[in-house]
C-alpha positions in Angstrom: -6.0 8.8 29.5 -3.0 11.1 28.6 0.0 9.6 27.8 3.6 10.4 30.0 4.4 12.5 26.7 1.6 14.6 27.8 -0.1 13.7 24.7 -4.0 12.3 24.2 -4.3 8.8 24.9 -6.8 6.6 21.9 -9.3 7.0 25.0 -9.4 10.6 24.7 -9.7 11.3 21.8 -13.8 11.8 20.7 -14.2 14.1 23.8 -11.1 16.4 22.1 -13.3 15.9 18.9 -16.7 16.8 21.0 -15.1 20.1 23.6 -12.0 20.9 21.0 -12.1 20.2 17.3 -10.3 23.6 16.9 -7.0 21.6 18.7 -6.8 19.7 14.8 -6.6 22.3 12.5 -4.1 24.3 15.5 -2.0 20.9 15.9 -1.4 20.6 11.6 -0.6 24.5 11.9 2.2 23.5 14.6 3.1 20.3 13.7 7.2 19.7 13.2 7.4 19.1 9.5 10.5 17.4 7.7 12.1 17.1 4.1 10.5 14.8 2.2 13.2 12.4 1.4 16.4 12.6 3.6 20.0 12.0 2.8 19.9 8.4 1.2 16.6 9.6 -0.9 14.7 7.0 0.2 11.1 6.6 2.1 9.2 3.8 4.4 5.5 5.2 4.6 3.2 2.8 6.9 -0.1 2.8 5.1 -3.6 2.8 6.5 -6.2 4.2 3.6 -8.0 0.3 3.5 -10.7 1.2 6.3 -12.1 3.4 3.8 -12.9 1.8 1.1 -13.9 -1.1 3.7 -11.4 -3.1 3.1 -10.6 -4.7 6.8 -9.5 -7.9 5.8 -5.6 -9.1 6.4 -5.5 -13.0 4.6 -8.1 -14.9 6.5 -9.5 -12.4 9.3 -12.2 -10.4 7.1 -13.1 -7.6 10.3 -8.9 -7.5 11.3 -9.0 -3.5 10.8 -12.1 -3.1 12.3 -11.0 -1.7 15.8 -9.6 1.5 15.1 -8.1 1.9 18.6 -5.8 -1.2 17.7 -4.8 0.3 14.4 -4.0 3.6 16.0 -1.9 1.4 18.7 -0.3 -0.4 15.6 0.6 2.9 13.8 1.6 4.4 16.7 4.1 1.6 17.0 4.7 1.5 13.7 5.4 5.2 13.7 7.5 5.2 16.4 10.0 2.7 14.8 13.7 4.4 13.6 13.5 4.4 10.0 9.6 4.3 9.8 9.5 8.2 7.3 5.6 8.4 8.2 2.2 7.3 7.1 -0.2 7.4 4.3 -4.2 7.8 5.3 -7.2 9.5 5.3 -8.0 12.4 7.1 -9.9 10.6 9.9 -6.6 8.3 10.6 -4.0 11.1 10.1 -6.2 13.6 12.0 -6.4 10.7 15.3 -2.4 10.4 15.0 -2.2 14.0 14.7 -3.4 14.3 18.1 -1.6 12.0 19.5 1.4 13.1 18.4 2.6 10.6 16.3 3.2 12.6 12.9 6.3 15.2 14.1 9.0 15.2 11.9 7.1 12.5 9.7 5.9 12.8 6.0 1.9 12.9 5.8 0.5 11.6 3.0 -3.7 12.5 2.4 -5.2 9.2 0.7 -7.4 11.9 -1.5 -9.8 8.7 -3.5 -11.8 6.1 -1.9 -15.2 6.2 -3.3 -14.5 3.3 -5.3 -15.8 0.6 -2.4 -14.5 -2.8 -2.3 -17.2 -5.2 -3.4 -19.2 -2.1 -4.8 -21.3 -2.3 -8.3 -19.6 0.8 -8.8 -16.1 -0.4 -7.4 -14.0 1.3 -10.6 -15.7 4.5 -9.7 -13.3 5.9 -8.0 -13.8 9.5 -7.1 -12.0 11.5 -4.8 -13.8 11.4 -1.2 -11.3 12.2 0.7 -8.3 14.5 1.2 -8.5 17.7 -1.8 -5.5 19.7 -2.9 -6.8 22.6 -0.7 -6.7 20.5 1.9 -3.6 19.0 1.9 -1.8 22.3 1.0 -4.0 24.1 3.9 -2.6 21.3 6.8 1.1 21.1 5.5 1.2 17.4 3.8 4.1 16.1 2.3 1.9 15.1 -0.5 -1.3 13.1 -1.9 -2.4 9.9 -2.8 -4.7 8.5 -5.5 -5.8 5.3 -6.7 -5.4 5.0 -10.6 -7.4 1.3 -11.9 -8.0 1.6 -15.6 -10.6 -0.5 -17.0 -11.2 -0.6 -21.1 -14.5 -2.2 -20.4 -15.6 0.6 -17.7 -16.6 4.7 -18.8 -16.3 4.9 -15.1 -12.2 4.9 -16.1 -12.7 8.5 -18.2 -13.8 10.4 -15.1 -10.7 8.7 -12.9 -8.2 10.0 -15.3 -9.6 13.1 -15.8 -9.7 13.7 -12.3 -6.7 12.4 -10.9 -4.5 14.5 -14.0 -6.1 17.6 -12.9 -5.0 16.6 -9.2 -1.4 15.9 -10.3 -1.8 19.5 -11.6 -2.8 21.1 -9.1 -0.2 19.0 -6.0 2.4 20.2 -8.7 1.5 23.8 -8.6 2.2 23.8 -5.1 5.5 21.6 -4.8 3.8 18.9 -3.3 4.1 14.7 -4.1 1.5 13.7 -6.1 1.7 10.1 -5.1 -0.4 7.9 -8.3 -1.3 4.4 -7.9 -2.4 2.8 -11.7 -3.6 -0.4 -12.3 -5.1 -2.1 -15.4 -7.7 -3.7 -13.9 -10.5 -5.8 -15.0 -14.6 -7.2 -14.3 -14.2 -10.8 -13.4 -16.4 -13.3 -11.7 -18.6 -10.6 -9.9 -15.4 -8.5 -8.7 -12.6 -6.4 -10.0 -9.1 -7.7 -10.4 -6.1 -6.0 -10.8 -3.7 -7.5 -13.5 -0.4 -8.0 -11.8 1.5 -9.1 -14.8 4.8 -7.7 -16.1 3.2 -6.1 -19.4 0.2 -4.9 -17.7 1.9 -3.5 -15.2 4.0 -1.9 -17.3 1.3 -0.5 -20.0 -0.7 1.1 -16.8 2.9 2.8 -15.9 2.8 4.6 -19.3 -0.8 5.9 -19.0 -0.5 7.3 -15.4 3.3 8.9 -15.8 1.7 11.3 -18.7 -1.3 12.4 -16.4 -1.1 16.0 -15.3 0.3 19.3 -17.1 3.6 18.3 -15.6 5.8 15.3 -13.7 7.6 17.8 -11.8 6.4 16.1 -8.4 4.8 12.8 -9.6 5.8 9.5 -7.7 4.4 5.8 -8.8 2.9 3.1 -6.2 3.4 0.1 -7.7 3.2 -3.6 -6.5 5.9 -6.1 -7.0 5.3 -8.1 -10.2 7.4 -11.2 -12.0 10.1 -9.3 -14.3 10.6 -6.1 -12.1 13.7 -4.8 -13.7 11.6 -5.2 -17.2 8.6 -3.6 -15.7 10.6 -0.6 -13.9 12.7 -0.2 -17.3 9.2 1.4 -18.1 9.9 5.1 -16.3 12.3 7.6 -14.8 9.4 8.6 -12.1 10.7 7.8 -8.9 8.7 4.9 -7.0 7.6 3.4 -4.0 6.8 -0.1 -4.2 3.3 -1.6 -2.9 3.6 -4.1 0.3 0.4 -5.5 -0.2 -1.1 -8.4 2.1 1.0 -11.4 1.4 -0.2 -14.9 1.6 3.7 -16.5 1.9 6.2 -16.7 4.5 7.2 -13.3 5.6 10.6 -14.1 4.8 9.8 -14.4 0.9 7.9 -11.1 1.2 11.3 -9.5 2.7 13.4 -10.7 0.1 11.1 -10.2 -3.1 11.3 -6.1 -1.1 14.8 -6.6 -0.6 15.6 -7.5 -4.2 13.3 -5.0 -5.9 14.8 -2.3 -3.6 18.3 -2.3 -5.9 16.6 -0.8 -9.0 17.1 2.8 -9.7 13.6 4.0 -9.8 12.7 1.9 -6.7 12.9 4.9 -4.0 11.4 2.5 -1.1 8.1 0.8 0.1 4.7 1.8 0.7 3.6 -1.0 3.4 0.4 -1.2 5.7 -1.2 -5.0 6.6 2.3 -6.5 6.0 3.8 -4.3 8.8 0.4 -3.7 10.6 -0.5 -7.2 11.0 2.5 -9.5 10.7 2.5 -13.3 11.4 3.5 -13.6 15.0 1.6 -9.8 16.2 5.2 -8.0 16.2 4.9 -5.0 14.6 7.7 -3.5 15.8 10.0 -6.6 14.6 8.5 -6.2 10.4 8.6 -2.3 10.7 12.5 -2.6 11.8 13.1 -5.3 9.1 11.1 -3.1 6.3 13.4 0.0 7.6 16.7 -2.0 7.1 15.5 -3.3 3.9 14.8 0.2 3.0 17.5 2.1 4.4 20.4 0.0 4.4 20.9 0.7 8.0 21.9 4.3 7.2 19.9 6.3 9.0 
């Protein structure tokens, strides 16, 4: 069903991808584009890249993202929010919103690495499956995405570096965000772990600001850690700060954000199942707290 915008409805949109894939590549070409960061320098991007590494789980419902009409609905909310600067995904999710409108006048940015599959024997491997430079370039993104988990006891780590430096090279070449994600991470009872502590944090910092031929355009995704101020003391690249799904009471998880959000290199907050899937089902209500947090109410 179309919507009153005279946009696609979710319904619509495999017999657009069947009669009129063309309408994707035509709708990036025309799509309103913004500046990256607006007057206060600061970005809330919804995120959506877990599907593909099949990651659906949000705390205790393993299959929550497994209906990809109710995540469009929820980023479509989510997106329509004041405040709410745009989305993270993969191609499949930013193509959907695309064509239903939701991404004018929002930043884009192309999750470019999910081959490293949750649960996977080959989980650290994480080469890039999704979004390429040409790509994101080609369709006008803001910028790109990749996930950085360095292992000491894993060679799969070598080719993840490698790759995502010559990435950072290539975003830069263009003027585009290269968006890096780092991690030390570790093999541990038959999964991988992140470390989330201060000094690990911090050493994994050091290894991904220095990837690439230049910083020009590099931004850090990192989560909140114990010791913030210590662990953000560790770079000048500005950052967006990880949402994660949170296990506490939502109001602990807004005012750890809220905190965190007063350090210089803090530049905002990279959220998805914390926004998407709140305690309580309104989205809305989290996106509009997020925004505040974010903004400062000047929009």
């Amino acid at each position: 069903m179309t919507t009153t915008s005279g946009r696609p409805g979710i319904g619509e949109l495999t017999e657009i991808r069947v009669r009129e894939p063309q309408r994707i590549a035509a709708g990036w070409a025309a799509r309103k584009r913004r500046e990256l960061v607006g007057g206060d320098g600061r970005l809330l991007i919804v995120a959506a890249d877990h599907p593909a590494r099949g990651a659906l789980g949000v705390r205790g419902d393993r299959r929550a993202m497994a209906s990809r009409s109710d995540l469009l609905e929820r980023l479509r909310t989510a997106l329509s929010r004041p405040g709410v600067d745009g989305v993270l995904g993969t191609p499949d999710v930013l193509d959907d919103l695309l064509l239903m409108g939701a991404l004018e006048e929002k930043v884009a940015i192309g999750s470019m690495n999910r081959g490293g599959l949750h649960g996977a024997v080959f989980e650290l491997d994480d080469r890039f499956t999704a979004y390429t430079t040409h790509e994101i370039v080609a369709r006008g993104l803001e910028g790109g995405k990749m996930l950085t988990r360095i292992c000491l006891g894993d060679a799969a780590t070598a080719a993840t570096l490698e790759a995502t430096a010559r990435v950072v090279t290539e975003l830069a070449a263009h003027g585009v965000m290269a968006m890096v994600e780092p991690f030390l991470s570790v093999h541990g009872d038959g999964r991988v772990r992140n470390l989330l502590d201060p000094d690990s944090t911090i050493t994994s910092i050091h290894i991904a600001s220095a990837l690439g031929a230049t910083s020009q355009h590099t931004w850090l995704k990192l989560p909140v850690v114990d010791d913030l101020e210590r662990v953000m003391d560790a770079t000048t690249l500005p950052t967006l700060l990880l949402g994660g799904d949170p296990d506490g009471h939502p109001d602990e998880t807004y005012a750890a954000w809220g905190g965190a959000l007063d350090l210089p290199a803090v530049r905002g907050l990279v959220v998805g199942r914390a926004l998407l899937f709140p305690p309580g089902g309104d989205v809305a209500a989290a996106v509009d707290i997020a925004s505040a947090l974010v903004h400062r109410d000047r929009r």
